[in-house]
NULOBA-134646 format. One record per residue (C-alpha): x, y, z; residue in three letters. Coordinates in Angstrom, 1 decimal. Each point is the difference from the previous one (the first is absolute). Layout:
# NULOBA-134646
PT       xx       yy       zz     r
PT        X        Y        Z   ALA
...
# end
This chain:
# NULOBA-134646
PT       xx       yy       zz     r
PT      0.0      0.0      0.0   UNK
PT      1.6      3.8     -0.6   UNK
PT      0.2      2.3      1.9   UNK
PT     -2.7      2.0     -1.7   UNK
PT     -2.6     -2.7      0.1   UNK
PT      1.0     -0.4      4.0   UNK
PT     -0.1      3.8      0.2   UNK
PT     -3.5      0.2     -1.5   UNK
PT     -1.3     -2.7      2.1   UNK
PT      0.9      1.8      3.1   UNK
PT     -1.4      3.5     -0.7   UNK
PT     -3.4     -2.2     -0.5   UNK
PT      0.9     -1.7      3.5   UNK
PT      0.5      3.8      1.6   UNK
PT     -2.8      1.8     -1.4   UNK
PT     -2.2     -3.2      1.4   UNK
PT      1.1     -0.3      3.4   UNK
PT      0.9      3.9      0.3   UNK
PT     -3.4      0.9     -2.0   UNK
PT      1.7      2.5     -1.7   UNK
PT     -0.7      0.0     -3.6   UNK
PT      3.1      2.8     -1.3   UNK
PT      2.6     -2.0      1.4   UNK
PT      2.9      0.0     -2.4   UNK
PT      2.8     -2.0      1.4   UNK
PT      3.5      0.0     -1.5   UNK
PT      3.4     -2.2      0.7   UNK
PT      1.2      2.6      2.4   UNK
PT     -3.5      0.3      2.0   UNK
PT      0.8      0.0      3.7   UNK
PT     -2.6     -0.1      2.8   UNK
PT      0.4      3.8      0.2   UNK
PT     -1.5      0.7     -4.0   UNK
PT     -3.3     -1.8      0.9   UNK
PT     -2.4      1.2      2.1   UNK
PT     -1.6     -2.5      1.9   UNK
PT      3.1     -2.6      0.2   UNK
PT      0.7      0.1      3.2   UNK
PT      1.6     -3.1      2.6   UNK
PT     -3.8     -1.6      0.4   UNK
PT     -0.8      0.1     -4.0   UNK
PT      3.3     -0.6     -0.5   UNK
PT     -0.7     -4.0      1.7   UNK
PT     -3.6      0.2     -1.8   UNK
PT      2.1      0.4     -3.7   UNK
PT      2.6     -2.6      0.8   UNK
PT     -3.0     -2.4      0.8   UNK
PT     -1.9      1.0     -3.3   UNK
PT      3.1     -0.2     -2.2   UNK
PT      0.8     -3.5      1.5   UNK
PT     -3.0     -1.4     -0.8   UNK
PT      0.0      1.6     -3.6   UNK
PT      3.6     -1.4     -1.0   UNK
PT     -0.6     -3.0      1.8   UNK
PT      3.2      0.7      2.0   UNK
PT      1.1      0.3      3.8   UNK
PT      2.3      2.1      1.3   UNK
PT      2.1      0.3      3.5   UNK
PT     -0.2      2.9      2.4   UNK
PT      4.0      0.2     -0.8   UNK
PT     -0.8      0.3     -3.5   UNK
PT     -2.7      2.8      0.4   UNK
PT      2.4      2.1      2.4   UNK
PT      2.2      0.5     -2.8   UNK
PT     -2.6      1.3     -2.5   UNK
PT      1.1      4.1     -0.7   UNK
PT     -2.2      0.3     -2.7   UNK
PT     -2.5     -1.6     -2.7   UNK
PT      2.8     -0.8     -2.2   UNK
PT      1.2     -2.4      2.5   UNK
PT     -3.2     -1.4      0.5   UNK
PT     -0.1     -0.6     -3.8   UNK
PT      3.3     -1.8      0.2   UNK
PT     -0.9     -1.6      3.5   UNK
PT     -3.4     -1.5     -2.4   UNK
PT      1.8     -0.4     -3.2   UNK
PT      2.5     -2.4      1.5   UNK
PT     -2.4     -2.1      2.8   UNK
PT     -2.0     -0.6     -4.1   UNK
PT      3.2     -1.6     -1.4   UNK
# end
């Protein structure tokens, strides 16, 4: 899967779960660009985007998430 296709399918995951319908996110989102995404949504949108990818990750995986672009490549590779 590319990035753009994992990139696409998260925006649809954060406008759900945030109900915001004018989110736009980008490889260099952060927590701080998205109103809404805050520590509580944050758990909410890990749980969502397992359960779309059909993936799992660790708390020690999800600590070291800076940005969307690493939760592209955090996705991208768990789908190899």
């Amino acid at each position: 899967m590319e990035t753009t296709d994992v990139l696409e399918t998260l925006t649809q995951i954060f406008r759900k779960v945030l109900k915001r319908d004018n989110i736009v996110l980008t490889v260099d989102s952060t927590a701080h660009d998205v109103p809404g995404w805050d520590s509580l949504t944050n758990m909410v949108l890990i749980s969502q985007i397992e359960k779309t990818f059909s993936i799992h990750f660790t708390f020690r995986e999800i600590v070291k998430l800076k940005n969307v672009g690493d939760l592209c490549g955090a996705i991208a590779g768990k789908l190899k």
